[in-house]
C-alpha positions in Angstrom: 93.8 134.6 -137.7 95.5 137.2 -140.4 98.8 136.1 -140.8 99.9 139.1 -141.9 99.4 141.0 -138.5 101.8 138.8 -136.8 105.6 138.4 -137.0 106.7 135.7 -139.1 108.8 133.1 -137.9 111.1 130.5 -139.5 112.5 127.7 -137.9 115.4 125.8 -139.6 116.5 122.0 -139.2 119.9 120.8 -140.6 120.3 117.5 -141.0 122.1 115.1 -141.6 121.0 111.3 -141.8 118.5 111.4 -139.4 115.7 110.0 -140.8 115.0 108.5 -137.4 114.5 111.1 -135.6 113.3 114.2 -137.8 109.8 113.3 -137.8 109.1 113.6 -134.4 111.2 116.9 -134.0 109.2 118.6 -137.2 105.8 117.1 -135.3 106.5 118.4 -132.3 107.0 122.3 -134.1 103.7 121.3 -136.0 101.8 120.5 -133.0 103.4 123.2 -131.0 103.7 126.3 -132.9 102.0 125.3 -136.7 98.6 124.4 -135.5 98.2 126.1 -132.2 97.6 129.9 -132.2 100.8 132.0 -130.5 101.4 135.4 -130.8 103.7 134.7 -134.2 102.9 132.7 -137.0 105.9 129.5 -137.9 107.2 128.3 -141.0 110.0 125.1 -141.0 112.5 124.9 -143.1 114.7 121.9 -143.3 118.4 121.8 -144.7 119.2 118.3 -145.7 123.2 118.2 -145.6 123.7 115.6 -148.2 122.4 112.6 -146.2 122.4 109.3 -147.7 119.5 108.1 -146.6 116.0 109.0 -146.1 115.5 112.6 -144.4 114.3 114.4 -146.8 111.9 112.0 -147.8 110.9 111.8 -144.4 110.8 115.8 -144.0 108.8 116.0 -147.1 105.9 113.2 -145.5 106.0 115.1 -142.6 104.4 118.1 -144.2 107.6 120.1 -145.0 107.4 121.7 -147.8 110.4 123.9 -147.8 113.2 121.8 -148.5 116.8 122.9 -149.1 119.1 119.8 -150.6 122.8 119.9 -150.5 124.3 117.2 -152.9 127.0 116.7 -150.4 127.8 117.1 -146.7 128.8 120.7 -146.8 129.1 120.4 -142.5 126.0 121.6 -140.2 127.8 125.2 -140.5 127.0 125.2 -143.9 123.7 124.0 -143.9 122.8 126.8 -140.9 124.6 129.4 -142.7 122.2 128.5 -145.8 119.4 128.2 -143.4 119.6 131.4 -141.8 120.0 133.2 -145.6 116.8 131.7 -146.7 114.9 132.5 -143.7 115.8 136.4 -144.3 115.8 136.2 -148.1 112.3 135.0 -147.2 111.4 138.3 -144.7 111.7 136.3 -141.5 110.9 138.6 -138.6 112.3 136.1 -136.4 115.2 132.3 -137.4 115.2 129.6 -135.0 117.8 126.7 -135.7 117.2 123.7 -133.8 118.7 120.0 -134.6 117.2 117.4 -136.2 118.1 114.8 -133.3 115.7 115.3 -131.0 118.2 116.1 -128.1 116.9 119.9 -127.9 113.6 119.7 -127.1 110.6 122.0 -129.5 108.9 122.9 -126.7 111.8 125.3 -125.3 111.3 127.0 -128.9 109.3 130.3 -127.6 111.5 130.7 -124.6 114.2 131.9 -127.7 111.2 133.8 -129.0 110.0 135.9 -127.1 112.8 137.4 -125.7 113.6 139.1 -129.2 109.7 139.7 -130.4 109.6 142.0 -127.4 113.0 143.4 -128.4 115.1 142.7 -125.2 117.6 140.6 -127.4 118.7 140.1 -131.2 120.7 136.8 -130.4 119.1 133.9 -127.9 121.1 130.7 -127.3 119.6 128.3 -125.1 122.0 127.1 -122.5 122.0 123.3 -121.2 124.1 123.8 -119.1 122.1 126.5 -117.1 118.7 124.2 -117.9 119.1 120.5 -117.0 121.0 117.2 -119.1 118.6 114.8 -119.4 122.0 112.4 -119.2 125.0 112.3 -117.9 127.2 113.8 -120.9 130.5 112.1 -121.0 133.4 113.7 -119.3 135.1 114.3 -122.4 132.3 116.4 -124.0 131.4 117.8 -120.7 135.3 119.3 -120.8 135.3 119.9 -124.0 132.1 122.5 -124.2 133.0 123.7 -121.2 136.8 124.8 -122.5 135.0 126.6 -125.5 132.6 128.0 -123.0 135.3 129.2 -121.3 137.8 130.6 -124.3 134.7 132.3 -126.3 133.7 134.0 -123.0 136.9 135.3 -122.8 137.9 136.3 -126.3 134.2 138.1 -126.3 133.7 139.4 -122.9 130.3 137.9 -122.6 129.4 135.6 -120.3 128.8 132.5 -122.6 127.9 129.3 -120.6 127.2 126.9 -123.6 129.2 128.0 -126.8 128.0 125.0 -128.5 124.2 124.4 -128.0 121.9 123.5 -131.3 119.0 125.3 -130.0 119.4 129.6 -130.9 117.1 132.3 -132.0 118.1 135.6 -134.5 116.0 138.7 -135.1 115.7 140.3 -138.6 118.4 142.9 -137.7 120.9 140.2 -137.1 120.0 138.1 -140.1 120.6 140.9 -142.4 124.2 141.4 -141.6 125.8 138.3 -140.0 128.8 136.1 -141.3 130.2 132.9 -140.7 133.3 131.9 -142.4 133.4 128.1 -141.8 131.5 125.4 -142.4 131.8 123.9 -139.2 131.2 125.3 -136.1 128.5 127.4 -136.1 127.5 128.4 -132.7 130.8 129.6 -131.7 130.9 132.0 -135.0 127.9 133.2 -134.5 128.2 134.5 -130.9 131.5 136.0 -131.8 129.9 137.5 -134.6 126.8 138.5 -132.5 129.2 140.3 -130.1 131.7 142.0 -132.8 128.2 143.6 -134.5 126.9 144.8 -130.8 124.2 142.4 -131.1 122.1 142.3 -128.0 122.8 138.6 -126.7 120.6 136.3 -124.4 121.3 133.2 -123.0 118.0 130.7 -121.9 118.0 127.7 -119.9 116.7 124.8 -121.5 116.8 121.1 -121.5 119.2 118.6 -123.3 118.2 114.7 -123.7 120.3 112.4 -124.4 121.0 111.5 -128.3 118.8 108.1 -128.9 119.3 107.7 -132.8 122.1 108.9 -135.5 125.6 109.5 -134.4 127.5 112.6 -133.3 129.4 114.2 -135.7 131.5 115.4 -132.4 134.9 113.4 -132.0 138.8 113.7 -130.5 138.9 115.7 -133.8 136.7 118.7 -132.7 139.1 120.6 -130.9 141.7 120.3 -133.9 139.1 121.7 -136.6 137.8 124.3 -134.4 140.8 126.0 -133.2 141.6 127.3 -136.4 138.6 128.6 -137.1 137.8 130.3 -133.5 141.3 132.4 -134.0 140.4 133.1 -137.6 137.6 134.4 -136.4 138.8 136.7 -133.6 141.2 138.0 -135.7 138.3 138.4 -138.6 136.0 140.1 -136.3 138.5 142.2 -133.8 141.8 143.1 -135.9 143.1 145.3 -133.7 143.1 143.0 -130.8 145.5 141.6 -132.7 147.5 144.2 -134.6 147.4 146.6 -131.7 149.9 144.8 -128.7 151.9 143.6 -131.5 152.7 146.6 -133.3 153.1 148.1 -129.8 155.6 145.5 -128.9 157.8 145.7 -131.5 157.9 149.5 -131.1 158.6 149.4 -127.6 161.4 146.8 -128.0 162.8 149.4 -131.3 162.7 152.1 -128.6 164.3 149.7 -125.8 166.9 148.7 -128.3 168.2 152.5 -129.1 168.3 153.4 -125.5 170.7 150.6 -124.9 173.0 151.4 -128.1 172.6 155.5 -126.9 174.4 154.0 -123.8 176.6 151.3 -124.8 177.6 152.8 -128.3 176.9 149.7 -130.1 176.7 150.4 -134.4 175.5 150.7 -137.5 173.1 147.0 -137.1 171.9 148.1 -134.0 170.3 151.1 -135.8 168.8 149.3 -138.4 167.1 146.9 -135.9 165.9 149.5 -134.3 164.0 151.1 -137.7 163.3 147.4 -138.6 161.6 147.2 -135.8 160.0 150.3 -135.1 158.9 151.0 -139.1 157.3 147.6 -138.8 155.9 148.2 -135.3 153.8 151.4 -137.3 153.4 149.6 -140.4 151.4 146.3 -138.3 149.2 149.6 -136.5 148.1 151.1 -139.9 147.4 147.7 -141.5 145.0 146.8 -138.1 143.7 150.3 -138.4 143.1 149.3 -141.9 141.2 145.9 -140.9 139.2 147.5 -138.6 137.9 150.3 -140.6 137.4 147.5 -143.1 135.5 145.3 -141.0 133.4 148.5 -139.4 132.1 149.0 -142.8 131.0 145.6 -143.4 
C-alpha cells in the first residue's frame, strides 16, 4: 500500500530497565499493526529513561530503529513528554504511549485509534478498570488509583475512571498544544490538560495483566510526589478556580467587617482591615483574571 494515503501513526514506549519484557511488547505492535495492513500505517518509538541495563539494546534487535536515550532517569513523565514531542515534531497524525512491561496489552492499541481517526475524540485513555484485571491488584493500589480517579474527576468535571492507566491515544490537534509540567505523573496531567484545552476525551475498556518482570516504580511515596503536582496543575490550568472564591472571600469578609464597625463604632484599625482586605480581595481577582487570560493565550 502507499503509505502516504493513510494517517501516520506513532506509538511510543518509555522504559525503564525492562529489557525483559520490551521485546515481546515491541513484537506484539510489529506483528499487529507493522506488518499487517490496517487502515493507518505505525511507526514505534522507544524512550529509554536512562536504564542501566539492556533495553535499548534490546529495542534496537528488535527492529527499532527510532531510539530516544536519556543519560539519566528523567521519570516516565519525562520520557512521554519527550515521546509525544517527537511523534509531532515527526507529523504524527495520531501518538499512542503504551508501557514497556507488558501489563497493557498491544492488541487493545486500535480500540484508542480509531476513535480519534474517525474524529469522535482527540484524547483516548483506556480504562482497566472498566475492561478487566487480569490479577487481583493489591488493595493499596486498588485505593490508591481509585482516590486519583476520584479527585481528577472532580477537579475536571469528567468522568475519569482510571487517572493512571499506561495505555492512551492523542490526535495531532492535541499534540501540537499540550503541556505537562512534571516529570512524573503523566496521565493525570495530561487529562487535566486535555480538559482545560477542550479536548474531546474518551475513555476505552481494556485489559490489565499482572506485571511478570521489572518492578513498579509505584510505592507509599506516590501520593506524596503527586499531590503537589496535581494542585500545581489545577491551579496552572484553571486560575480562576482558584483566585476567584478567594478574592471573593476576602471581599465579602472586608464588607462584613465595615458593617459591623458602621454599627458598633469600632476605629481607625477596623477601617484599615477592612481596605486591607477588600484592596487585596480585588487585587487576587485582577491577578487571576491575569492568569487566565495568560493561560487562554497559550
Amino acid at each position: 500500500m502507499t503509505l502516504e494515503k493513510y494517517p501516520y501513526v506513532i506509538i511510543i514506549i518509555p522504559a525503564h530497565n525492562e529489557e525483559a519484557s520490551i521485546a515481546t511488547v515491541i513484537k506484539k505492535i510489529q506483528d499487529n499493526y507493522v506488518v499487517q495492513n490496517k487502515n493507518y500505517w505505525v511507526e514505534i518509538i522507544v524512550v529509554d529513561d536512562g536504564s542501566s541495563d539492556n533495553t535499548a539494546k534490546v529495542a534496537k534487535e528488535s527492529g527499532v530503529s527510532r531510539i530516544i536515550s536519556h543519560i539519566k532517569n528523567r521519570g516516565l513523565g519525562a520520557a512521554t513528554r519527550i515521546g509525544l514531542q517527537r511523534a509531532y515534531e515527526m507529523g504524527a497524525d495520531v501518538a499512542v504511549k503504551i508501557d514497556a512491561d507488558f501489563q497493557h496489552d498491544p492488541d487493545d492499541i486500535d480500540k484508542l485509534i480509531q476513535p480519534i481517526l474517525e474524529d469522535k475524540a482527540d484524547c483516548v485513555f483506556g480504562s482497566r478498570f472498566n475492561g478487566g484485571l487480569k490479577y487481583t491488584m493489591p488493595f493499596y493500589r486498588s485505593m490508591g488509583n481509585r482516590f486519583f480517579s476520584y479527585l481528577v474527576s472532580k477537579l475536571t468535571g469528567l468522568k475519569v475512571t482510571d487517572a493512571q492507566t499506561g495505555l492512551m491515544a492523542f490526535s495531532k490537534r492535541y499534540l501540537k498544544d499540550f503541556e505537562m509540567i512534571s516529570d512524573y505523573n503523566e496521565t493525570q496531567q495530561l487529562i487535566m490538560d486535555a480538559n482545560s484545552k477542550h479536548m474531546r476525551i474518551m475513555e476505552i475498556p481494556v485489559v490489565f495483566y499482572k506485571r511478570k518482570s521489572g518492578k513498579s516504580f509505584i510505592s507509599w511515596r506516590y501520593p506524596i510526589k503527586v499531590m503537589p503536582t496535581i494542585i500545581r496543575f489545577f491551579y496552572y490550568a484553571n486560575p480562576l478556580k482558584i483566585f476567584l472564591p478567594l478574592g471573593v472571600l476576602l471581599i465579602a469578609a472586608g464588607v462584613t467587617l465595615g458593617i459591623k464597625i458602621m454599627l458598633a463604632g469600632e476605629g481607625f484599625f477596623g477601617d484599615a482591615t477592612i481596605s486591607i482586605l477588600v484592596i487585596g480581595g480585588i487585587q487576587i481577582l485582577l491577578f487571576g483574571m491575569l492568569a487566565d487570560i495568560i493561560g487562554t493565550k497559550r
